[in-house]
C-alpha positions in Angstrom: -12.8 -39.1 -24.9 -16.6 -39.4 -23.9 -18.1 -35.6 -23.0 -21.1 -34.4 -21.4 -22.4 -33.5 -25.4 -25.3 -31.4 -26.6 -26.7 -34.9 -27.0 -26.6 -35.3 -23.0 -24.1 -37.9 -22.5 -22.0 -37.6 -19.1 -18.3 -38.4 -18.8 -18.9 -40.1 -15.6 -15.2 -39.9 -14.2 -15.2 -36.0 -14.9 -18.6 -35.6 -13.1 -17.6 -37.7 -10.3 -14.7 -35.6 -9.7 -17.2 -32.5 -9.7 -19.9 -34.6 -7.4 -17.1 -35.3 -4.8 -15.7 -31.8 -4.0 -18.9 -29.9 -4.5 -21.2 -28.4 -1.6 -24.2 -27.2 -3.1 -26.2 -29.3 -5.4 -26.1 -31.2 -9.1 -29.5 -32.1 -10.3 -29.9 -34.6 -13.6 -32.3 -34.8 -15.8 -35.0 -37.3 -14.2 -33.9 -35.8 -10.3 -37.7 -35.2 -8.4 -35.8 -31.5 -8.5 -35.1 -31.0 -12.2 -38.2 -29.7 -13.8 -38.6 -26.9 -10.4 -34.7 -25.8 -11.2 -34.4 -26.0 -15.2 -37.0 -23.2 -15.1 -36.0 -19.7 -16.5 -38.3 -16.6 -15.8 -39.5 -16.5 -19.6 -41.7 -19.1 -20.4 -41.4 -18.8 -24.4 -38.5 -20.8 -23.6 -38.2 -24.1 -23.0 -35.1 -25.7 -22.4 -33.4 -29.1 -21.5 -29.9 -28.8 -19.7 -28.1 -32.3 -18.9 -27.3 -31.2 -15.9 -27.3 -27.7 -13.1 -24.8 -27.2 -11.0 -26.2 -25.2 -8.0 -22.9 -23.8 -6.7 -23.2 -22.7 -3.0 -20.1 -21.3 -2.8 -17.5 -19.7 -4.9 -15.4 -23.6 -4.8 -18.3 -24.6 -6.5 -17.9 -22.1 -9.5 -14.6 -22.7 -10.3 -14.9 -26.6 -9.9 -18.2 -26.0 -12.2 -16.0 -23.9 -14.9 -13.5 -26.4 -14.7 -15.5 -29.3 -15.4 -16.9 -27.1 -18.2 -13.6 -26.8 -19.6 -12.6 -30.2 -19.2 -15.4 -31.9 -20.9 -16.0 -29.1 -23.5 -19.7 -29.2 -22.6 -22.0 -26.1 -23.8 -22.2 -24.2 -20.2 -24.8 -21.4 -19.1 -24.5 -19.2 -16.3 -27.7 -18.4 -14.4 -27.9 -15.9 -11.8 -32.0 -14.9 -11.2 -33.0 -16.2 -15.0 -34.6 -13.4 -16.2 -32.4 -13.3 -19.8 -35.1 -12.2 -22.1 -33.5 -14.8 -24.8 -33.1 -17.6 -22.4 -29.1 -17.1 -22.4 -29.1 -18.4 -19.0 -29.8 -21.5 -19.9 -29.0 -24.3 -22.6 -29.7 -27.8 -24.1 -27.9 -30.5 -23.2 -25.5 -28.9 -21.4 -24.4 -27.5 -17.8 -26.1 -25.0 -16.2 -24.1 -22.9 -13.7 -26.7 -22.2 -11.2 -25.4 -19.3 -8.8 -29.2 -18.7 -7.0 -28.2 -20.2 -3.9 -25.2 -17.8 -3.1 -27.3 -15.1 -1.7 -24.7 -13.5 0.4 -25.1 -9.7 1.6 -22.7 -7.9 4.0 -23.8 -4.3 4.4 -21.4 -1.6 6.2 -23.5 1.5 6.7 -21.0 3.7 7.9 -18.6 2.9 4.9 -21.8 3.2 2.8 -20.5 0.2 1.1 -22.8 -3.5 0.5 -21.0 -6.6 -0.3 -23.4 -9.0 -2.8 -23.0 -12.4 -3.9 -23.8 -13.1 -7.6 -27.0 -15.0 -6.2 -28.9 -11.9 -4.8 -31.9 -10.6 -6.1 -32.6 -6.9 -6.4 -35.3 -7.0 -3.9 -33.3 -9.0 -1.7 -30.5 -6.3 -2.0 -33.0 -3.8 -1.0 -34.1 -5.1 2.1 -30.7 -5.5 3.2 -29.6 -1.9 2.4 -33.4 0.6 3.1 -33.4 -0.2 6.6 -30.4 2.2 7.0 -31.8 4.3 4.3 -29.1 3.5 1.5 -29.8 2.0 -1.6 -27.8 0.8 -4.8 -29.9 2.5 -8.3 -31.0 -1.2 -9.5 -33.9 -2.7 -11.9 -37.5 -2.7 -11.8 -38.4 -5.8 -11.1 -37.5 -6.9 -7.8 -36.7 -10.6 -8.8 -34.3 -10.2 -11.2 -31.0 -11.2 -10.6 -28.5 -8.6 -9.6 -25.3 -10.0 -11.4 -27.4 -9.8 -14.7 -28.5 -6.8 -14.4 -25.2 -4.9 -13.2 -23.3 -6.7 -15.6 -25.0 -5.1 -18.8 -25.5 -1.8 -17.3 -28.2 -1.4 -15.1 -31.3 1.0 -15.0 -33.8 1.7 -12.9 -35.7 3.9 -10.7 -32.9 5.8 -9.4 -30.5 6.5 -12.4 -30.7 9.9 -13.2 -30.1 10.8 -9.5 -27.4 7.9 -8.7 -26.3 6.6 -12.1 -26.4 3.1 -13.6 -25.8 0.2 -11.3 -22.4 -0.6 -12.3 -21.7 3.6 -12.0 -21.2 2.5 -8.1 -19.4 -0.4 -8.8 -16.7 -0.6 -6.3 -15.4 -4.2 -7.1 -15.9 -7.5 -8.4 -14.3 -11.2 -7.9 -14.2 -13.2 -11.3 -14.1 -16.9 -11.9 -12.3 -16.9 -15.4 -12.8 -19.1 -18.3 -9.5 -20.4 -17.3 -11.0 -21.6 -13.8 -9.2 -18.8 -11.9 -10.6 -16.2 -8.8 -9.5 -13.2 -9.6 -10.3 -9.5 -8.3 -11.1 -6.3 -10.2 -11.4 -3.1 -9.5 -10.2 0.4 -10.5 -6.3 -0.8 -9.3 -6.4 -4.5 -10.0 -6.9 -5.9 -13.5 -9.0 -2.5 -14.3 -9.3 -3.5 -17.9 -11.5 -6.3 -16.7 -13.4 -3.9 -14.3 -14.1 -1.7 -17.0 -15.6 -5.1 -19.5 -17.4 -5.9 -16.9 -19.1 -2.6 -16.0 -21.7 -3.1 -19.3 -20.2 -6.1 -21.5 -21.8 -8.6 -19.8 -20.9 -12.4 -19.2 -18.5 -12.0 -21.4 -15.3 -12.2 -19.4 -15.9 -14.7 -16.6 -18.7 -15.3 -13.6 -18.7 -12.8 -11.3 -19.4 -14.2 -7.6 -19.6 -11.3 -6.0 -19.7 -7.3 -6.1 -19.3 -4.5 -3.7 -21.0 -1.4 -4.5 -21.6 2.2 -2.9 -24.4 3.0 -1.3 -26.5 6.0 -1.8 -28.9 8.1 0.4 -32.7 7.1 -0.3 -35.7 7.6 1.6 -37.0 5.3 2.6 -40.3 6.6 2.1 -40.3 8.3 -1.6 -42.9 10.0 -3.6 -43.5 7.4 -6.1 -46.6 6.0 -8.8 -48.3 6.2 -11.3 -50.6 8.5 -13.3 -53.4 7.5 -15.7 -54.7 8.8 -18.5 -57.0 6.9 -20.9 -54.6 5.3 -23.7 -56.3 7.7 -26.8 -54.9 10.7 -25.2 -51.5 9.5 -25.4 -50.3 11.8 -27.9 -51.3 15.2 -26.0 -49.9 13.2 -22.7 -46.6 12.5 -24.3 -45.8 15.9 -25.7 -46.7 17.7 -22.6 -44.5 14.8 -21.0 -41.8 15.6 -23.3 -41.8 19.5 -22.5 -42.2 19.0 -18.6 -39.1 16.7 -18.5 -36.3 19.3 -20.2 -36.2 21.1 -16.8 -37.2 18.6 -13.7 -34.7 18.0 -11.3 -32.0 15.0 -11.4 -34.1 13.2 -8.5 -37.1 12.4 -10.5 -36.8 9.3 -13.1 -39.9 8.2 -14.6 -41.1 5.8 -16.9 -44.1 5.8 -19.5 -46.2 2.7 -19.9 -48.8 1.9 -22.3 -50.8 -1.2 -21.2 -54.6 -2.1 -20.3 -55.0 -1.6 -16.9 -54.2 -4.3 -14.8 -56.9 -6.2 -12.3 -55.2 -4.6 -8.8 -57.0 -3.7 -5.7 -55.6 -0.2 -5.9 -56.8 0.4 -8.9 -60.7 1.0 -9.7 -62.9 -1.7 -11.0 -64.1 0.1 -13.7 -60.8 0.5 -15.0 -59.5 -2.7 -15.5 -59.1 -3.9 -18.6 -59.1 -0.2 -20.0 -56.8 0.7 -22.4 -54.1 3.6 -20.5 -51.1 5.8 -20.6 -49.1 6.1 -17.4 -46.3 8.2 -15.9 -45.1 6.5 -13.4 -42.5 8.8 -11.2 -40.1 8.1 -8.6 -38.8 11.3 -6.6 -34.9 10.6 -5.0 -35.4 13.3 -2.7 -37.7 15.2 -0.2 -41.4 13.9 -0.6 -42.5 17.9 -0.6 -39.7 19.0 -2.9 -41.2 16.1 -4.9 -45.0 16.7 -5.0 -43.6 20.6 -6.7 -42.2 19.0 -9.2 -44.4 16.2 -10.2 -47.6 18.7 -9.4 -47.3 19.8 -13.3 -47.8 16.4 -14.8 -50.4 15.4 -12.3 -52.9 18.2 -13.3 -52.2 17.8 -17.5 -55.7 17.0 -19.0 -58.0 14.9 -17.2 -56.3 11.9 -15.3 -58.4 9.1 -14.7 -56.1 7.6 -11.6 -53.6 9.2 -9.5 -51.5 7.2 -7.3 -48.5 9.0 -7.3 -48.0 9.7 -3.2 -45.8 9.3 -0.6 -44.8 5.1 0.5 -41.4 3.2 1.1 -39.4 2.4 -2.0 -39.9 -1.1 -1.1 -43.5 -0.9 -2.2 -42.8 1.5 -5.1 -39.7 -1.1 -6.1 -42.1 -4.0 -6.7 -45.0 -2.3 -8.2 -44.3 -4.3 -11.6 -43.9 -7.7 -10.4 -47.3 -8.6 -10.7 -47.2 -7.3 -14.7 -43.9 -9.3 -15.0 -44.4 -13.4 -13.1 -42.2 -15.7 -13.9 -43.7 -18.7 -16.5 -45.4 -16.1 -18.8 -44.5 -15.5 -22.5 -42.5 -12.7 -23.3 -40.7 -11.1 -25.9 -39.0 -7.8 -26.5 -37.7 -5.7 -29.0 -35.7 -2.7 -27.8 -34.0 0.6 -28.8 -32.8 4.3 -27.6 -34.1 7.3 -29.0 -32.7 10.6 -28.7 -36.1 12.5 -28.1 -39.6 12.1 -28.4 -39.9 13.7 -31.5 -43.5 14.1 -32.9 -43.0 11.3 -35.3 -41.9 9.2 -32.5 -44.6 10.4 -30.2 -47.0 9.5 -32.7 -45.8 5.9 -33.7 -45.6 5.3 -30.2 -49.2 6.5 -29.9 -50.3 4.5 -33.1 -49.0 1.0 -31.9 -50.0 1.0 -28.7 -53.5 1.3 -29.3 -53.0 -2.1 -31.2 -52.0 -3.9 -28.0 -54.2 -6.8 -27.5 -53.2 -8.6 -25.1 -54.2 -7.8 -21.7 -50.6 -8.4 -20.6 -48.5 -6.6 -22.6 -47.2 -3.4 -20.9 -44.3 -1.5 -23.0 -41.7 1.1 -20.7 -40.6 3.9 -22.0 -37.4 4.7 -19.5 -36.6 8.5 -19.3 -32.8 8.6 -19.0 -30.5 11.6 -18.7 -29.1 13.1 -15.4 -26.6 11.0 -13.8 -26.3 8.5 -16.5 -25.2 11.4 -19.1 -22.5 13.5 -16.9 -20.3 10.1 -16.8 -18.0 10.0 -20.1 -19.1 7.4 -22.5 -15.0 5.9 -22.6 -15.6 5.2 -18.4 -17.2 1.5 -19.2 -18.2 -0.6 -21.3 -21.7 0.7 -21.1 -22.6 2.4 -24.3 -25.3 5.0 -24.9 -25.1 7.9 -22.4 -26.6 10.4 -24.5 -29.7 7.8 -24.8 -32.7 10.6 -23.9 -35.0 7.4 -24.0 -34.9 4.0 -23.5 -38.3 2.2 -25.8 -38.8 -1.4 -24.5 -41.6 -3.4 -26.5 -42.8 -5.8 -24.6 -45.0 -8.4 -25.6 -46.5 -10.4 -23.1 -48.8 -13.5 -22.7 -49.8 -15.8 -20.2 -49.0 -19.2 -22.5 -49.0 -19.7 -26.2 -52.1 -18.4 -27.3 -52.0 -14.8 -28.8 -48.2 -14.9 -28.6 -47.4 -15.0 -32.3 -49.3 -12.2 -33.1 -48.6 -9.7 -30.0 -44.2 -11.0 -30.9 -45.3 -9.7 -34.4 -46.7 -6.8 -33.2 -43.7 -5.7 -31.4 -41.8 -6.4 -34.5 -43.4 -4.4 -36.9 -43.8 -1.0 -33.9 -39.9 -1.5 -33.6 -39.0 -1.2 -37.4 -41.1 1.8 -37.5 -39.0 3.2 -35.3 -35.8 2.5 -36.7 -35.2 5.8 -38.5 -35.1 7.4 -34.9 -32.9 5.0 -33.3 -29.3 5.7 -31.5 -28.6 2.4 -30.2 -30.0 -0.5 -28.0 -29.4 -1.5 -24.4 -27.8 -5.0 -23.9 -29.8 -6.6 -21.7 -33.1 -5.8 -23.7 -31.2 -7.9 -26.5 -33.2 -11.0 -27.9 -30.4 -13.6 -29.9 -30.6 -10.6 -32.6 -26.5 -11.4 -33.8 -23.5 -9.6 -34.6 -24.3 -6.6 -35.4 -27.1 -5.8 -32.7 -24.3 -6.6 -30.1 -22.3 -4.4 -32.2 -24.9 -1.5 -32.2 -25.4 -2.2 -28.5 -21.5 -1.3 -27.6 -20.5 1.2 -30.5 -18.5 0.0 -33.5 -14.7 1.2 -31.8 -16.0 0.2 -28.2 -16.8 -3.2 -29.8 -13.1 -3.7 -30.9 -11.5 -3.0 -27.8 -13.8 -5.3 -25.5 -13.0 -8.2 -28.2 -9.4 -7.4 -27.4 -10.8 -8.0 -24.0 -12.1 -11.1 -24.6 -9.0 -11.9 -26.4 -7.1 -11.9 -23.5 -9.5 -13.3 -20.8 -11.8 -15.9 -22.7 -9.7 -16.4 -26.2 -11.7 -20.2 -27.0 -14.9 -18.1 -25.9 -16.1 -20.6 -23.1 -18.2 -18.0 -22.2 -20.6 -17.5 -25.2 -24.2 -18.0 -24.4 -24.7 -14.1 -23.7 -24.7 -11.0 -25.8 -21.5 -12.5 -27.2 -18.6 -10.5 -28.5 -16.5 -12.8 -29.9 -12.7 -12.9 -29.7 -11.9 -13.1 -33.3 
């Protein structure tokens, strides 16, 4: 039988039969649309799917999934693109484009939100701040929510409120089987817990419900610069001042050149810095106490750590992370900032050259550790930091060498390693995706898979295959 191949030929009676009952949209290659909607958030990536199947509802899904099935065509699931190895996206084959279905039912008395797989996490904020709840999410506000909850989620608010999928209340599941199924801590709970951190693995999830959390909505929130070549005094009196602040406070450290902003001083862009940038869950004057120690360390050449919604403070990075540049990332946990990691840290970043790069270093603990590792799939509670090395350019030029760069600062690191956070994967294999999960957690979510994807339909993610 004739398939829509890798090659990009169609079986035209199994796509009519999709184009008749569907209600959003299925764009060719050659549509006036196709270029706009084949576009992922990393530009490094280029790729050319047959077709996209921009499901509006969740009929759509399942008659997407089962055209997938039926043809045996390569299928991608795309919620707000931002898969740092392109996952959500293929060549030759089917996109299933969920970005239309951005439904959000918000019950503030319940302190409950309803979200369909399409929203992004500034979109979910909007909906939920103006009653002053919030659900602890990313740090860039268009990244897709689904993607983001379904490898674990952290964020600005996770020592105070957990990871995102920590107030994961339920989900509804198209399965590789073509299927709508619900999970939740009742109903099919073996599937609740694979989808709180192992990813796309199991099925498309259309929608979640969450709890909602108490949260401003003005916080104490921003950064504080120092200039880069003090980054080894900053980071050690970091290190100290952290073993005793307060649950509410998360912050990360970035090592970048200053960005061009208005809010920061013309003389400083370009400049080679170390931030903390701190985000206070709790009273803005209980907060300015315990950030007031970090803020007076040294010499700071920039404060702008002060008192604004979390709206603002949510989408502080989204100029330093627009869709169409080139990225690449290497990741790992560490358990401390030892010296020796304090000082490779220090070493590499002062051999960042392009202007764009801007590496995170995410301060776990609190929230995220008190939950038992066995709750969900997640893996890495004990993590004390999260090391993302970004490399950034704006197109091709310079990106070999900053990608290398990022290599060689990771491998210095691994001696220190505990682990690696899922979604900060590139397609590194096997045993990365083993490393992410834990070698016995590894084993029972491929049982999982086992029982809800066995052909492994759903494989263009951080895979864990069922045999």
């Amino acid at each position: 039988m004739s398939q829509l191949t890798e090659a990009g030929k169609v079986d035209l009676a199994a796509l009519a039969d999709l184009e008749r009952s569907f209600h959003g949209q299925i764009v060719r290659q050659g549509d006036a649309q196709y270029e706009a909607v084949r576009a992922i958030w990393n530009g490094s990536i280029d790729r050319f799917p047959a077709l996209i199947a921009r499901c509006a509802d969740v009929a759509d899904v399942v008659a997407a999934v089962r055209f997938g099935r039926r043809t045996g065509v390569l299928t991608a699931v795309r919620s707000g693109g931002h898969s740092f190895p392109g996952l959500s996206s293929c060549d030759g084959g089917i996109v299933i484009d969920l970005s239309l279905m951005k439904a959000i039912r918000v019950d503030p008395e319940a302190r409950t939100v309803r979200a369909q797989a399409g929203v992004l996490l500034g979109e979910l904020d909007q909906a939920t701040q103006p009653f002053g709840l919030a659900v602890p999410s990313g740090i860039v506000t268009h990244t897709g929510m689904a993607g983001l909850t379904l490898g674990g989620g952290i964020g600005w608010l996770m020592r105070k409120y957990g990871l995102t999928v920590d107030q994961l209340k339920s989900v509804n599941v198209v399965t590789a089987g073509g299927e709508l199924v619900t999970a939740d801590a009742d109903t099919n709970s073996d599937l609740f817990w694979g989808v709180r951190g192992g990813g796309g693995n199991f099925g498309i999830v259309t929608e979640f419900e969450f709890r909602l959390n108490p949260l401003g909505p003005v916080v104490l929130a921003g950064p504080i610069f120092w200039p880069m070549h003090a980054s080894p005094d900053v980071l050690r009196f970091y290190r100290d001042w952290i073993t005793d602040v307060p649950d509410e406070l998360t912050t990360i450290v970035v090592h970048r050149h200053a960005p061009p902003l208005t809010a920061i001083p013309a003389d400083l862009h370009g400049a080679p810095v170390i931030t903390v940038v701190c985000c206070y869950a709790g009273p803005v004057e209980e907060g300015e106490r315990v950030v007031r120690p970090m803020r007076e360390f040294g010499t700071p050449v920039l404060d702008l750590c002060a008192p604004k919604p979390f709206l603002d403070h949510q989408s502080m990075f989204d100029p330093s992370f627009p869709h169409g540049w080139w990225y690449y990332f290497r990741s790992c946990d560490v358990a401390e900032l030892t010296d020796e990691v304090i000082d490779i840290v220090a070493k590499n970043a002062l051999q960042i050259r392009s202007p764009l790069t801007a590496f995170p270093i995410f301060q776990r603990g609190g929230a995220i550790a008190r939950i038992g590792d066995e709750a969900t799939a997640f893996h890495g509670r004990a993590a004390g930091h999260t090391v993302n090395i970004n490399a950034t350019t704006a197109t091709a030029a310079g990106f070999d060498e900053e990608r290398d760069w990022s290599r060689n600062f990771w491998s210095e690191l691994v001696p220190y390693q505990t682990g690696v956070y899922a979604n900060f994967l590139m397609d590194e294999g096997e045993d990365r995706v083993r490393q992410a999960f834990g070698a016995a957690k590894y084993e029972k979510l491929k049982a999982l898979k086992r029982r809800y994807d066995p052909d492994n339909f759903f494989r263009l993610n951080q895979n864990i295959r069922p045999d």
